[in-house]
C-alpha positions as CSV (number, residue, x, y, z in Angstrom):
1,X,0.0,0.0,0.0
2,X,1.5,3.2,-0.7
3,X,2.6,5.5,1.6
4,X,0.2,8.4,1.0
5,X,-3.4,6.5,1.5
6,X,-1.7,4.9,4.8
7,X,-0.9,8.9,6.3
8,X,-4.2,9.9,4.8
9,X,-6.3,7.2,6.1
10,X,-4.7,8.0,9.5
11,X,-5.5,11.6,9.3
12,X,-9.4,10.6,8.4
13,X,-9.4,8.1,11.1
14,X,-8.3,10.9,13.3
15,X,-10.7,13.9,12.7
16,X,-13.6,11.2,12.7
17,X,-12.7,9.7,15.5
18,X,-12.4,13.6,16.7
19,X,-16.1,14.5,15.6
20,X,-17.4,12.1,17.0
21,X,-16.4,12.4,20.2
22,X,-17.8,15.7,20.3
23,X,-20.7,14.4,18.7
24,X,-21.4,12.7,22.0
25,X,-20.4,15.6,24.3
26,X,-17.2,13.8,25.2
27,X,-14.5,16.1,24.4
28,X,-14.6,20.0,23.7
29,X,-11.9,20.2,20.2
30,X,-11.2,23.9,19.5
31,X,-10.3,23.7,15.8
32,X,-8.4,26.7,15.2
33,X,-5.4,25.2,17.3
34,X,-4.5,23.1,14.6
35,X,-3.0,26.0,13.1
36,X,0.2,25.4,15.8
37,X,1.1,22.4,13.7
38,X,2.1,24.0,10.6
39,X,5.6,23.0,10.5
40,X,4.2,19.6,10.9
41,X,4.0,19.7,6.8
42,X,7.4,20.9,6.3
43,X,8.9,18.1,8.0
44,X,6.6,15.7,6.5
45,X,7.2,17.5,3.2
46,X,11.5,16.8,4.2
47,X,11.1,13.2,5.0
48,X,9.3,12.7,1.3
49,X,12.0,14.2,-0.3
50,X,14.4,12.2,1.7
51,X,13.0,8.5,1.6
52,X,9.9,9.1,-0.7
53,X,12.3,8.1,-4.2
54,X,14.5,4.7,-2.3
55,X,10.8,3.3,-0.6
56,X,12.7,3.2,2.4
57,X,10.8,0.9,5.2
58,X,12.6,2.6,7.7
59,X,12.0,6.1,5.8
60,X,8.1,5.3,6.0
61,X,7.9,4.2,9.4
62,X,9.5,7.3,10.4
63,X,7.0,9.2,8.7
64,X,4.6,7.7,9.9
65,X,5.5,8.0,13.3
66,X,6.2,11.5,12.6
67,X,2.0,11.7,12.0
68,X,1.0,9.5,14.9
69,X,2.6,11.4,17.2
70,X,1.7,15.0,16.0
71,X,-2.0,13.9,16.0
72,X,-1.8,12.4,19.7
73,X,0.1,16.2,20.4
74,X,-2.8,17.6,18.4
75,X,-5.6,15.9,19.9
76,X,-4.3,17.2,23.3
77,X,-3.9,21.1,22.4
78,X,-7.1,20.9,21.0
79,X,-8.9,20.6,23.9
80,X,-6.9,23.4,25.6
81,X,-9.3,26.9,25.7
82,X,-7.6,28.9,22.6
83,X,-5.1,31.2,24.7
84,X,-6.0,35.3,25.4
85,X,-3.6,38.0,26.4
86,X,-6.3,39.5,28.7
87,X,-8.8,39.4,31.3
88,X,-12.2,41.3,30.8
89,X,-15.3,42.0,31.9
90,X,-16.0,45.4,30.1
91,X,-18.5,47.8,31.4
92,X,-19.9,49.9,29.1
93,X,-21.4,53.5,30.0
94,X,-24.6,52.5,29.8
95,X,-24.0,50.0,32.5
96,X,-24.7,46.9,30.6
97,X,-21.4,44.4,29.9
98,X,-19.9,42.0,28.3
99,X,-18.5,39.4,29.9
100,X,-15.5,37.7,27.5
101,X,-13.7,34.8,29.1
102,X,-15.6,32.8,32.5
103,X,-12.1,31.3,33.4
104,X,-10.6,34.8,34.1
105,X,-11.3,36.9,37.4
106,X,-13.2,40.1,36.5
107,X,-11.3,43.2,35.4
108,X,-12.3,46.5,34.4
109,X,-11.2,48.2,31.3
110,X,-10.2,51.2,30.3
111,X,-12.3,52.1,27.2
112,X,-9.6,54.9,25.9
113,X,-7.5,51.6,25.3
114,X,-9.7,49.5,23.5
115,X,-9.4,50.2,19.5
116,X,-13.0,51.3,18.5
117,X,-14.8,52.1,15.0
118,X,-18.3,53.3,14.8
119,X,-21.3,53.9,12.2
120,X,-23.6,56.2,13.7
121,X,-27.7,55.5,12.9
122,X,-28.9,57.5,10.3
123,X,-31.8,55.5,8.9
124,X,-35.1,56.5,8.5
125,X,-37.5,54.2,9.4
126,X,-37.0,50.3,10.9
127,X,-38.0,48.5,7.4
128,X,-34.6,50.0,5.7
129,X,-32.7,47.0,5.1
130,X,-28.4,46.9,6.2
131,X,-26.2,45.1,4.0
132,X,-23.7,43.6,6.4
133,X,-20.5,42.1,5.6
134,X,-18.0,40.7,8.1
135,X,-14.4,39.3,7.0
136,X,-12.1,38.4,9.8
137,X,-9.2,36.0,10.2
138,X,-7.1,35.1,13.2
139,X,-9.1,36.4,16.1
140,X,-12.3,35.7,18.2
141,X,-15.2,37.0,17.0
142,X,-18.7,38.2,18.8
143,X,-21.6,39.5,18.6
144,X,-23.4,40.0,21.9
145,X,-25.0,43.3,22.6
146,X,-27.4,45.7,20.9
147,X,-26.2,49.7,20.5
148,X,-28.4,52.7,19.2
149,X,-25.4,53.3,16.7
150,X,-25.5,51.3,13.7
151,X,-22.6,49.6,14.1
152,X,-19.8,49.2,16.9
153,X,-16.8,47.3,16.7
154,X,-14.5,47.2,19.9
155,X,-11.2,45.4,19.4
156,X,-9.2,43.8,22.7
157,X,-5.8,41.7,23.1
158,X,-2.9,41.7,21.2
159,X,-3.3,42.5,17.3
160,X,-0.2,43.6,16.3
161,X,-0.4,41.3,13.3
162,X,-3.8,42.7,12.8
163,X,-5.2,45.5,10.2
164,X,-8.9,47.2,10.0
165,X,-10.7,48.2,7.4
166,X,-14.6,50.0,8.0
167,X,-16.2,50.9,5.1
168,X,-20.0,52.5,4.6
169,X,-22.5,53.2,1.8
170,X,-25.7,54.3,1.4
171,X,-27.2,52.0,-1.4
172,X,-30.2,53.9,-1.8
173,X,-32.8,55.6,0.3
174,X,-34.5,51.9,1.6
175,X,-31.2,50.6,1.6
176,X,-27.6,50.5,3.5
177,X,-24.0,48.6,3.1
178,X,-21.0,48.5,6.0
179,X,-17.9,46.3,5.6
180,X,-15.8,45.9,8.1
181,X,-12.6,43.9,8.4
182,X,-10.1,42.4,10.3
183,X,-7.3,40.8,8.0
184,X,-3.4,39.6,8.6
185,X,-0.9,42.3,8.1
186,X,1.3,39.6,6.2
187,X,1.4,35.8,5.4
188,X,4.2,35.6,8.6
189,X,1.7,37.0,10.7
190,X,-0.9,34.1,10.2
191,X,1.3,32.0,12.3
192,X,1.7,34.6,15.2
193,X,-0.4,34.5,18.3
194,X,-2.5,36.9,17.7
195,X,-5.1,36.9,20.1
196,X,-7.5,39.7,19.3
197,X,-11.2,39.5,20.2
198,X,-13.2,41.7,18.4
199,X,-16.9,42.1,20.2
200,X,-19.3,43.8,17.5
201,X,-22.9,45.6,18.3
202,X,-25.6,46.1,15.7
203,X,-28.9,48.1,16.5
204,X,-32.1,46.5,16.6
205,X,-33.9,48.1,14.5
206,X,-33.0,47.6,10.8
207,X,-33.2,44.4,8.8
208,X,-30.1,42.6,8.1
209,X,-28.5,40.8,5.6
210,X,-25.5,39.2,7.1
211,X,-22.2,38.5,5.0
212,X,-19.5,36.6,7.3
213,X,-16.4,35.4,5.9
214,X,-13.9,34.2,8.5
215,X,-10.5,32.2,7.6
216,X,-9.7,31.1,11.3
217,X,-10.6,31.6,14.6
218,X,-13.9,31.4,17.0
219,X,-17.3,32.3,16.5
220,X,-20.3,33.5,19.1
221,X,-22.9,35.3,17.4
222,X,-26.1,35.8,19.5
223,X,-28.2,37.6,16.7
224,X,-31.9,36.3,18.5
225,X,-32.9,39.9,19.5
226,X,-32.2,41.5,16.2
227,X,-34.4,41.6,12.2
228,X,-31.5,38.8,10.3
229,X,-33.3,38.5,6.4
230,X,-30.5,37.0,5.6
231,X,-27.2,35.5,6.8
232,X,-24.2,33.7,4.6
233,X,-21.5,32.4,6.1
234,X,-18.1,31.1,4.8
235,X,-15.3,29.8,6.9
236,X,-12.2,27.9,7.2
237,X,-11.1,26.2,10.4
238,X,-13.0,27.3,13.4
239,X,-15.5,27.0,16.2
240,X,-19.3,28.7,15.5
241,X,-22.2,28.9,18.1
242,X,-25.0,31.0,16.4
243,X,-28.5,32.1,17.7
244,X,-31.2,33.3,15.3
245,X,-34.5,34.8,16.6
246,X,-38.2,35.3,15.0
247,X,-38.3,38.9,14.5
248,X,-38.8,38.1,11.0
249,X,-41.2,35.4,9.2
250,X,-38.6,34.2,6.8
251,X,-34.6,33.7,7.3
252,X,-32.7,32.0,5.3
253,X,-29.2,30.6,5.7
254,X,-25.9,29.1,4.0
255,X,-23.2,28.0,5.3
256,X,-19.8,26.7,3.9
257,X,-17.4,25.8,5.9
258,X,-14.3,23.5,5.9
259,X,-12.9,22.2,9.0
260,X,-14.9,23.1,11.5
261,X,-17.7,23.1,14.4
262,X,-20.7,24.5,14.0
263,X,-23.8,24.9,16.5
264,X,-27.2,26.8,15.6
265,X,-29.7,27.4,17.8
266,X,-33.1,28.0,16.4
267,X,-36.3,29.2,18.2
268,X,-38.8,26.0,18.4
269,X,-42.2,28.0,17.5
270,X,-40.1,28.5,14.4
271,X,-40.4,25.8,11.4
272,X,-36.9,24.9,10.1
273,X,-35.8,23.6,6.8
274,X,-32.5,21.9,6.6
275,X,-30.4,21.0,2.5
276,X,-27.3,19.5,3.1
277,X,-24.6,18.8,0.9
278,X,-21.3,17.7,2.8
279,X,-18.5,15.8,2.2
280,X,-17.4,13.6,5.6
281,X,-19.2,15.8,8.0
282,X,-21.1,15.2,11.3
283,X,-24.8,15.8,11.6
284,X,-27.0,16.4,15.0
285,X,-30.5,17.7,13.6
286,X,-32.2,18.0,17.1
287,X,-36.5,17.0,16.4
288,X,-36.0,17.1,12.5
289,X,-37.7,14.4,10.4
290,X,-36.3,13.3,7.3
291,X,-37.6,14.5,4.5
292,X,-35.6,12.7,1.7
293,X,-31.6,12.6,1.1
294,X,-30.0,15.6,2.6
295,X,-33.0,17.5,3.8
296,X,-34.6,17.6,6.9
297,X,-37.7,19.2,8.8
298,X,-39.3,20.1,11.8
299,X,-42.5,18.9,12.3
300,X,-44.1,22.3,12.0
301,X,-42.9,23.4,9.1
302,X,-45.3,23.6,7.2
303,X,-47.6,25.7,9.6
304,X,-45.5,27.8,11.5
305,X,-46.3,31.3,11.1
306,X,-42.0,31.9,11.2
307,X,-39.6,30.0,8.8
308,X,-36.1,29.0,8.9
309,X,-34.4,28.0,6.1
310,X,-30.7,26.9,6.6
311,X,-28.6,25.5,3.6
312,X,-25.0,23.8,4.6
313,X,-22.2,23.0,2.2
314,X,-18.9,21.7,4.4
315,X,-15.8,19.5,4.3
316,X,-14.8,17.8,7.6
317,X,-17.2,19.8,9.7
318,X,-19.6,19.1,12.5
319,X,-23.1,20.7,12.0
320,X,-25.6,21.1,14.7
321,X,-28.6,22.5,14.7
322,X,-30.8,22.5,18.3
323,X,-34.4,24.1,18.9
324,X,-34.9,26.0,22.1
């Protein structure tokens, strides 16, 4: 057997074996520690040059040890919390907070330090729609709190790597577009520690239509209290948890993701429909039914008043979707 389908059948094994475990609430994998391992390829990359030409025995068990070994590391760090370079629990003026890490003891900070961009409201009435479109990469992303601006964004930790961009258009008089982004400085800086959290606030009254694009890092999105039309998401390796309310009767969905974990949370008056079209991916469709291959339903779909629809294109990705 060759060499490749052995190290490849090894690394399957592994990230199955991985999903499943969370599958079944065993173990807690934080995905976007992987990213540690980089150098894991070079050496591999070495060793094939090396032995890959002679079919060395001894050249493919090394290899192969090489790979057995960096997955037991792997499966370790992955269950670590991904490391932060700060403690918070940041009180607004307003007096409400966000609290951003439940392992740290509470700290106060000063808001002159925190790196802030703003949009301030200007609509007219609450059926203008918002064109919303988040790109990020390397950080921890949320989206907690409601603000009568438009748009906050409040950046913490270290981001030296880090650039921002905040862009905003009026599309028309019904109509409104922000970008904002958070991107690497520099290829080198992908592999730096850069442990940025970057905690976003939206206003309740508009209808969105959500854009998020994120390479690496962690998701928390609680958008239950706020008008999402929309909401497409595209992402690399990384852990999501997502809310959705009703304010709206229809939402739709999509997400593509690669190698990730990703939780929804869906009201249950709501009726949900679920198309599916994954590669090797884990599936926890919490009181769905069936409907035929790759789609799925609550029972209530059909007569619920509020409607979900959620499409989900992945690679080696654990999808969950739970009704509360």
């Amino acid at each position: 057997m060759k060499l490749d389908r052995i190290i490849w059948g090894i690394i399957l094994l592994f990230v199955g074996g991985v999903l499943l475990l969370e599958n079944f609430d065993i173990i807690d994998f934080h995905w976007r520690n992987i990213w540690q391992f980089w150098p894991v390829g070079l050496i591999l990359i070495g060793l094939n040059i090396i032995f890959g030409s002679s079919n060395s025995k001894i050249g493919n068990a090394i290899m192969i040890t090489v790979v057995v070994v960096s997955l037991g590391a792997l499966f370790v760090l992955g269950q670590e919390p991904p490391r932060r370079f700060f403690k918070a629990n940041i009180h607004w003026n307003d007096g409400t907070s966000v609290y951003l890490d439940e392992h740290e003891e509470d700290t106060v900070i000063d808001r002159s330090r925190v790196r802030t961009f703003h949009v301030p409201y200007k609509l007219n009435d609450s059926t203008q729609e918002v064109n919303l479109t988040l790109n990020g990469e390397g950080s921890h992303f949320k989206l907690q709190q409601a603000t009568p601006q438009l748009f906050n964004a409040y950046i913490e930790g270290n981001d030296k790597g880090m650039e921002y961009l905040l862009k905003e258009e009026k599309d028309s008089d019904t109509s409104a577009s922000i970008k904002f982004s958070a991107k690497l400085k520099s290829k080198k800086s992908y592999f730096k520690n850069n442990s940025s959290e970057i905690n976003y606030e939206l206003n309740e009254k508009p209808i969105y239509n959500l854009n998020v694009n994120v390479g690496a890092g962690d998701v928390d999105f609680d958008l239950s209290k706020f008008k999402v039309k929309s909401f497409n998401f595209n992402g690399g390796a990384l852990d999501l948890q997502l809310k959705i309310g009703d304010k709206l009767q229809e939402t739709r969905m999509r997400f593509k993701a690669g190698v990730s974990n990703i939780s929804i949370d869906i009201p249950e008056a709501s009726g949900c429909q679920i198309i599916t079209n994954t590669a090797i991916s884990n599936r926890d469709f919490d009181n769905f039914n069936k409907v035929k291959s790759g789609v799925y339903e609550t029972s209530n779909f059909n007569t619920a008043k509020n409607k979900i629809f959620i499409k989900m294109d992945g690679g080696l990705s654990n999808f969950e979707v739970k009704r509360n």
